[in-house]
C-alpha positions in Angstrom: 34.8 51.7 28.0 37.7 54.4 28.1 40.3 55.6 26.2 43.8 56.4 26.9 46.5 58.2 24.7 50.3 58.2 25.5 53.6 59.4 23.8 56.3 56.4 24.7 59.7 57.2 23.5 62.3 54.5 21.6 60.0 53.1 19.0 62.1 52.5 16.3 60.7 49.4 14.3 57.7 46.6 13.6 58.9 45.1 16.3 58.6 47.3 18.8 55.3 47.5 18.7 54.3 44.4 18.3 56.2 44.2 22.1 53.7 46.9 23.3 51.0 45.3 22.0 51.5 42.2 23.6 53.1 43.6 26.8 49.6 45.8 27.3 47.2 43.1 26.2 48.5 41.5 29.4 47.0 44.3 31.4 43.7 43.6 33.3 40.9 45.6 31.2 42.5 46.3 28.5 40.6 44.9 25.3 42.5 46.7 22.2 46.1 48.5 21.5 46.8 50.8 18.7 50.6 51.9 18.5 51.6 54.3 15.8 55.1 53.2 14.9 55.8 57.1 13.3 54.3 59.2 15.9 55.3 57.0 18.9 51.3 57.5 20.4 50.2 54.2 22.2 45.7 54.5 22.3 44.8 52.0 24.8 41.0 51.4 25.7 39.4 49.0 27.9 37.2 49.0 31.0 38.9 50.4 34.1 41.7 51.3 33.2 44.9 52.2 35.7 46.8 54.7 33.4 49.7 54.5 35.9 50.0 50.4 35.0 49.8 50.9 31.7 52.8 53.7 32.1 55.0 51.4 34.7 54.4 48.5 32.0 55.8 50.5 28.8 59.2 51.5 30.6 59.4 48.0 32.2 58.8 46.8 28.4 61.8 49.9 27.5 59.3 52.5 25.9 59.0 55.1 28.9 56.5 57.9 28.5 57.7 61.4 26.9 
């Protein structure tokens, strides 16, 4: 299992990351999502992990990477 940390930009409410939540469960490997509604950092870990899907998913979803 692996680890990865991001910085997504426009989280502004509850909401908004309950939409990352869901939107990266739907990633293959991915088993848990932590998003810290104050800090904006998304921890994703899972098994093989494609850092770049889980980056093209949060600005398809409207929370692009700082």
């Amino acid at each position: 299992m692996s680890d990865l940390n991001f910085k997504a930009t426009n989280i502004k409410c509850m909401g908004c990351v309950n939409n990352i939540r869901e939107g990266l469960q739907n990633i293959n490997g991915v088993t848990s999502v932590e998003v810290a509604l104050e800090t904006g950092l998304v921890d994703v870990s899972g098994d093989d992990l494609s850092a770049q899907a889980i980056i093209d998913k949060l600005a398809s979803l409207g929370y692009p990477v700082a």
